[in-house]
DSSP file (Angstrom, degrees, kcal/mol; ACC not computed):
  #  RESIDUE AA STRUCTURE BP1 BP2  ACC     N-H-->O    O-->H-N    N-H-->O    O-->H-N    TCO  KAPPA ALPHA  PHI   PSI    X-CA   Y-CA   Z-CA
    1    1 A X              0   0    0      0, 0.0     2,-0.6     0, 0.0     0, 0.0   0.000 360.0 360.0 360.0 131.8   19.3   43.5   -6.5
    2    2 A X        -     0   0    0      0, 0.0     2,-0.3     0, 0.0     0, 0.0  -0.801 360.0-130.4 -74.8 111.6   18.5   40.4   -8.4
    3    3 A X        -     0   0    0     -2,-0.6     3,-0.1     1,-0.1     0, 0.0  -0.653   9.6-122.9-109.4 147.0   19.1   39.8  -11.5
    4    4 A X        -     0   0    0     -2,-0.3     2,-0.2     1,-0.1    -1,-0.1  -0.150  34.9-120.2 -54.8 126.8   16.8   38.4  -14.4
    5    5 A X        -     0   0    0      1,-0.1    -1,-0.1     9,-0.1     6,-0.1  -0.741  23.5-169.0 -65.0 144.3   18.3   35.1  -16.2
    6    6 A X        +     0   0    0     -2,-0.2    -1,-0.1    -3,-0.1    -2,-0.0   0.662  53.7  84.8 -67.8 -46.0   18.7   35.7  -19.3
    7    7 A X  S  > S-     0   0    0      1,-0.1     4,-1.3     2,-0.0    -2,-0.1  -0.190  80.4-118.9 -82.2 169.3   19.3   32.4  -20.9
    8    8 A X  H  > S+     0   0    0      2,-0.2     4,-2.2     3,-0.1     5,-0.3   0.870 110.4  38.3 -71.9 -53.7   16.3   30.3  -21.9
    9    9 A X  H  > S+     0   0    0      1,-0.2     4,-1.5     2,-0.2     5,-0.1   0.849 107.7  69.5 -83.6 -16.6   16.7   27.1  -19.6
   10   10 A X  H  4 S+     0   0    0      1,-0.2     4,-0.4     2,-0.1    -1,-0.2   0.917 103.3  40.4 -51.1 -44.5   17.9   29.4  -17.0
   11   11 A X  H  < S+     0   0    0     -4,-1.3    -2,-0.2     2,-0.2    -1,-0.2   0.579 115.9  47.6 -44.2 -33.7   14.2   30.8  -16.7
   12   12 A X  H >X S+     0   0    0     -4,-2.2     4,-1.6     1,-0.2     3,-1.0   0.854 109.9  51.8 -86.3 -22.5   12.5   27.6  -17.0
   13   13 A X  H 3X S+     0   0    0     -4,-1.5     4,-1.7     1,-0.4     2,-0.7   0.834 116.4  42.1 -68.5 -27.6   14.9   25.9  -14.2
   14   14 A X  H 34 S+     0   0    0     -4,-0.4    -1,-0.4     1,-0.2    -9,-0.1  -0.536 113.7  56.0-104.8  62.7   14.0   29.3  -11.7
   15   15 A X  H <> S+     0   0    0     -3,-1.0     4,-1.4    -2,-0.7    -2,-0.2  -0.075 111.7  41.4-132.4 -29.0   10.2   28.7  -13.0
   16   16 A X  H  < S+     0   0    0     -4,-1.6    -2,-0.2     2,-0.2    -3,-0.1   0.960 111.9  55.0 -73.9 -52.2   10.5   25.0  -11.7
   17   17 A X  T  < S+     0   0    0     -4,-1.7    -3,-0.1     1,-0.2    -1,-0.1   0.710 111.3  42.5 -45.2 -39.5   12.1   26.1   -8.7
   18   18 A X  T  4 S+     0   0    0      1,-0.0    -1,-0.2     5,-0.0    -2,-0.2   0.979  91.5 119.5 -70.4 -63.5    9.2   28.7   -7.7
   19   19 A X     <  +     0   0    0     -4,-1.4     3,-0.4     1,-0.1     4,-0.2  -0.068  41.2 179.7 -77.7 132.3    6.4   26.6   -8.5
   20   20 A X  S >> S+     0   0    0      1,-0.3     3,-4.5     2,-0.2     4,-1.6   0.908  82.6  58.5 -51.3 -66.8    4.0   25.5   -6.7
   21   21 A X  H 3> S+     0   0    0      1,-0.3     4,-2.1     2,-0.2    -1,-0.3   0.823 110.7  48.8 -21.1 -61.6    2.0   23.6   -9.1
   22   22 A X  H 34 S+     0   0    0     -3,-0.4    -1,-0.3     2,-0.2    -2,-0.2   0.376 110.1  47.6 -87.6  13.3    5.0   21.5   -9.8
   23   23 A X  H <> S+     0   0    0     -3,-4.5     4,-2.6    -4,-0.2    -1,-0.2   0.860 107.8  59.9 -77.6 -57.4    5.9   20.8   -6.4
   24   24 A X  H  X S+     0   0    0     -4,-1.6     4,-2.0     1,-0.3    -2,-0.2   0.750 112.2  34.5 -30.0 -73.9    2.4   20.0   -5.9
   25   25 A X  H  X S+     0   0    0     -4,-2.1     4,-2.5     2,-0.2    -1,-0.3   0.658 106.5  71.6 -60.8 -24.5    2.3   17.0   -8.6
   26   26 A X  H  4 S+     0   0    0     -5,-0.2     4,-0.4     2,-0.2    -2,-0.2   0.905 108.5  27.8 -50.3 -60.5    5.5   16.3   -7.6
   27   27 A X  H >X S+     0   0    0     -4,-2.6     4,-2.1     2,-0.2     3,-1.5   0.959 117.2  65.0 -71.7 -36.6    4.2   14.9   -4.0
   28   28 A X  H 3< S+     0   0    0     -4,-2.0     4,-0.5     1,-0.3    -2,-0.2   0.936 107.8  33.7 -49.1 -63.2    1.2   14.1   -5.6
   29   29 A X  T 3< S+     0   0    0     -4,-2.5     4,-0.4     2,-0.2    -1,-0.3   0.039 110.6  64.1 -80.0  25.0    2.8   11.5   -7.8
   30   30 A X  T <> S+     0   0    0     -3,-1.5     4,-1.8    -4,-0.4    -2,-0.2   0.526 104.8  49.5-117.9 -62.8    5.6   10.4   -5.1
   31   31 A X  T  < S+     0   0    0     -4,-2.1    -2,-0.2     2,-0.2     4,-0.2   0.755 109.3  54.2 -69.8 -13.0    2.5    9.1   -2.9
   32   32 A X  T >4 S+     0   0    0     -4,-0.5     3,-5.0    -5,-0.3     4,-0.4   0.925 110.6  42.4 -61.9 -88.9    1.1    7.2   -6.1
   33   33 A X  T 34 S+     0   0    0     -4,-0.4     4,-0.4     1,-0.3    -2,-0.2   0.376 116.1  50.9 -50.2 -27.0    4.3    5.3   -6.7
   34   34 A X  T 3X S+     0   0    0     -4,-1.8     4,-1.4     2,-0.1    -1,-0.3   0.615  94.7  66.0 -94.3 -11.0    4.5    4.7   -3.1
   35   35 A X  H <> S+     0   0    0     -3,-5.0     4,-1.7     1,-0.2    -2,-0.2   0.594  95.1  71.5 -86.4  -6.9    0.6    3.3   -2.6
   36   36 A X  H  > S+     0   0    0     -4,-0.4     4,-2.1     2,-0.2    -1,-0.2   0.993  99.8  37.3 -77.3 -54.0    1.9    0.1   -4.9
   37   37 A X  H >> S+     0   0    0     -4,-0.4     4,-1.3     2,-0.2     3,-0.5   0.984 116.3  56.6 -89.0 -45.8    4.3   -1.6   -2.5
   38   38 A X  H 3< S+     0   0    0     -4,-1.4     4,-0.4     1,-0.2     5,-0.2   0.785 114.3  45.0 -35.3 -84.8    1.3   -0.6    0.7
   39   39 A X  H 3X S+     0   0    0     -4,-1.7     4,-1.9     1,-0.2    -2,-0.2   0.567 106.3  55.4 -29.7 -43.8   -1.0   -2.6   -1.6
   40   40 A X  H XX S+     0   0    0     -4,-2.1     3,-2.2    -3,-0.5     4,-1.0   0.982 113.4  43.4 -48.2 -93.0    1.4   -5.3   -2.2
   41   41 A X  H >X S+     0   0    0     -4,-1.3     3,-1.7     1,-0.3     4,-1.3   0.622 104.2  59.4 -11.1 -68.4    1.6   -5.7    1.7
   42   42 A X  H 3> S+     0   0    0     -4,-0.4     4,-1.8     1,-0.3    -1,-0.3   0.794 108.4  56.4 -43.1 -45.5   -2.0   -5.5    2.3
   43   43 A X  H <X S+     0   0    0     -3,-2.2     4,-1.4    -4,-1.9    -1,-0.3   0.574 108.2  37.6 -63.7 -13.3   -2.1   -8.4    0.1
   44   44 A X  H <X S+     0   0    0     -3,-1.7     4,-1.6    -4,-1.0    -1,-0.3   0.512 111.3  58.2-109.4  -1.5   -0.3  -10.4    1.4
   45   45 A X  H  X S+     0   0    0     -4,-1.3     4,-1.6    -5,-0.4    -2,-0.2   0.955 115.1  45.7 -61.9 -63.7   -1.4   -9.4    5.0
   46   46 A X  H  X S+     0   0    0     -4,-1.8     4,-2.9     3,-0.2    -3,-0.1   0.911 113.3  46.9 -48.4 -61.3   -4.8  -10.4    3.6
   47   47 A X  H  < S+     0   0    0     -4,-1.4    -1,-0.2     1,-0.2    -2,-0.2   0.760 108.5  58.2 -46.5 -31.1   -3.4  -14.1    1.7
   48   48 A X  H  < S+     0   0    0     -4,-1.6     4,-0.5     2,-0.2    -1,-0.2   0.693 107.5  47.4 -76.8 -27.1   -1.5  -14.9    5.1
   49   49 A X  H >< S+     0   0    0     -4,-1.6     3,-1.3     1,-0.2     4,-0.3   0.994 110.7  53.7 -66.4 -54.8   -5.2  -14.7    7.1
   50   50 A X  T 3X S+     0   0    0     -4,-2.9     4,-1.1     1,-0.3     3,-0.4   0.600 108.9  41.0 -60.9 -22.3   -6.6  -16.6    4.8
   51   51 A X  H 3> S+     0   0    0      1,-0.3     4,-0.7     2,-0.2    -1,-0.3   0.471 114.9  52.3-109.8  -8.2   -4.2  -19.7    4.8
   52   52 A X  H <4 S+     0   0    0     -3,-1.3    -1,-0.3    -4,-0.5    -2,-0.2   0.656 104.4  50.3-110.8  30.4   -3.8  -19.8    8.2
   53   53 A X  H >> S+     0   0    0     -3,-0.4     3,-1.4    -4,-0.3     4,-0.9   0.762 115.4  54.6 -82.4 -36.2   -7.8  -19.8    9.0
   54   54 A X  H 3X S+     0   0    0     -4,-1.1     4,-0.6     1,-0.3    -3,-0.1   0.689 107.7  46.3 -54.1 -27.2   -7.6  -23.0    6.2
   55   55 A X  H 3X S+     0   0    0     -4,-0.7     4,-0.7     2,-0.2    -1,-0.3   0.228 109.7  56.0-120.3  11.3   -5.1  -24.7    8.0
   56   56 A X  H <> S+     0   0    0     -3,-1.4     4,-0.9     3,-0.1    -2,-0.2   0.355 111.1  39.6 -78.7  -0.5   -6.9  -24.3   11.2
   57   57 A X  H  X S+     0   0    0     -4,-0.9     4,-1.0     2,-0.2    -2,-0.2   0.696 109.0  64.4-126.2 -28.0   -9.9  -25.7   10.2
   58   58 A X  H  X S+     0   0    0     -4,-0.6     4,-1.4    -5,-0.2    -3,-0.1   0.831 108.7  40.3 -18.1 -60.0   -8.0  -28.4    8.3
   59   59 A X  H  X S+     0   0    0     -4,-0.7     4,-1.4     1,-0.2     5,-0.4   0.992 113.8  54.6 -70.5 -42.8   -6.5  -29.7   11.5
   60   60 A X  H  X>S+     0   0    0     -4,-0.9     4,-2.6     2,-0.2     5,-0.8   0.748 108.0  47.9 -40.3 -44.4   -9.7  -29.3   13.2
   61   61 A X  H >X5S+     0   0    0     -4,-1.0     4,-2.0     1,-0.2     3,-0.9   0.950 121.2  38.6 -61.5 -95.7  -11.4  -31.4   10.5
   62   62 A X  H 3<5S+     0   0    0     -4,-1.4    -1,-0.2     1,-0.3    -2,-0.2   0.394 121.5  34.6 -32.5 -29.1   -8.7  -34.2   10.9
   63   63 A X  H 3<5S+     0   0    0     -4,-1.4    -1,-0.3    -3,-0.1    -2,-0.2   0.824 127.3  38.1-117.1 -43.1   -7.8  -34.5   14.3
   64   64 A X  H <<5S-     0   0    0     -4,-2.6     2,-0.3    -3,-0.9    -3,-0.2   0.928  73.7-178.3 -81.2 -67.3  -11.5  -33.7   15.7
   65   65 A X     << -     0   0    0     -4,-2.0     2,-0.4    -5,-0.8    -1,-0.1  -0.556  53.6 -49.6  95.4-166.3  -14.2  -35.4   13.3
   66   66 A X        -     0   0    0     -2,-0.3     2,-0.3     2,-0.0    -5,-0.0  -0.891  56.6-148.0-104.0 151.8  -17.6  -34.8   14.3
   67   67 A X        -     0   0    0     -2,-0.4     2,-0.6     2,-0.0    -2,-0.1  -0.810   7.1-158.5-119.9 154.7  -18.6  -35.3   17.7
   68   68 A X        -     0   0    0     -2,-0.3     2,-0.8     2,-0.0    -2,-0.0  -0.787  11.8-166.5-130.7 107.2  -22.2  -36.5   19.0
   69   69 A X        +     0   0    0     -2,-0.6     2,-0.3     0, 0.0    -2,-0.0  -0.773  11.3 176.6 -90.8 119.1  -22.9  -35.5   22.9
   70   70 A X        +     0   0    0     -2,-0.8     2,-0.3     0, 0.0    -2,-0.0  -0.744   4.0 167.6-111.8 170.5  -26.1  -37.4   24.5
   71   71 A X        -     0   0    0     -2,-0.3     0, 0.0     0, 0.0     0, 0.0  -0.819  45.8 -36.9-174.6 170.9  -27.0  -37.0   28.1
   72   72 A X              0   0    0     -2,-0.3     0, 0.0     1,-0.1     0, 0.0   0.007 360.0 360.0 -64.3 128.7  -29.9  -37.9   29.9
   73   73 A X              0   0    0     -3,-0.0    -1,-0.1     0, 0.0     0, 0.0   0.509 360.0 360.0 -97.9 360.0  -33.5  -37.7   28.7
């Protein structure tokens, strides 16, 4: 047989324990808290393409120039 709590915070501690709902927000707000450092990543994932497309097309610029190809008319 099981017995009833009695005490007041005993009941809300077995009322946390049961519920769904507060499991529920529990994961809910655990995968918030966790989508900040993915985003962080992705941003720098993003910055790191970008600087090295800049600094290919920097040496290109330098080292190449423009080039002018003729051939026979």
């Amino acid at each position: 047989m099981e017995t009833t709590p009695t005490n007041i915070f005993e009941r809300i501690n077995q009322w946390i324990k049961e519920s769904v709902t507060i499991k529920l927000l529990s994961i809910g707000f655990l995968l918030l808290i966790l989508m900040i450092p993915a985003s962080w990543i992705e941003s720098l994932i993003i910055e790191r393409q970008t600087r090295a497309e800049s600094v290919v097309g920097e040496i290109s610029e330098k080292w190449s120039g423009e080039q002018t190809l003729s051939g026979p008319v």
